[in-house]
C-alpha positions, 0 to 999 in steps of 0.5 A, a space after each residue: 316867815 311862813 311859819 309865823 304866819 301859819 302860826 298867826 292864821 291858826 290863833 286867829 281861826 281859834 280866837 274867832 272859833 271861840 266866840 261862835 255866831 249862835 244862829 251860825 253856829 252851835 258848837 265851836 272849834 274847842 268843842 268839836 276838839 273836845 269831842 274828837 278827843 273824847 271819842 278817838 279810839 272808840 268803836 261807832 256805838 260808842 263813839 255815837 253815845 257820847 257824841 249825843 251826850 256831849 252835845 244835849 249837856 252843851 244844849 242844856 247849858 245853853 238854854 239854862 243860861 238863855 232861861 237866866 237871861 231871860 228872866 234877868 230881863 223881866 225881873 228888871 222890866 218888871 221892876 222898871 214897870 213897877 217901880 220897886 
């Protein structure tokens, strides 16, 4: 029994981890998993280097997608607008 709702109560953290709140939060539980198991083992140099990597590709991928939103919207306001 205990198990079972261990296991639920962790299914359920990581359902909910994977659809973060964007003002909340930036990375989600599969991304922080992603970096630790990226840098484990690694001296702090290192370790520091890929972390900064990792998180600037992730805000990159994140403002490319808010650019595409974004223009998806004024392509369809301006169509709205003028019709064509």
């Amino acid at each position: 029994m205990k198990k079972s709702i261990a296991f639920l109560v962790a299914v359920l953290f990581i359902a909910l981890s994977a659809f973060p709140v964007p003002v909340f939060a930036q990375d989600n539980a599969f991304d922080r998993m992603g970096d630790w198991m990226a840098t484990v083992g690694k001296k702090e140099p290192e370790m520091t280097m890929i972390l900064t990597q990792r998180r600037a590709a992730r805000a990159t991928e994140r403002a490319e997608k808010t650019m595409k939103e974004q223009s998806k919207k004024l392509e369809k306001g301006m169509k709205d607008m003028f019709g064509k």
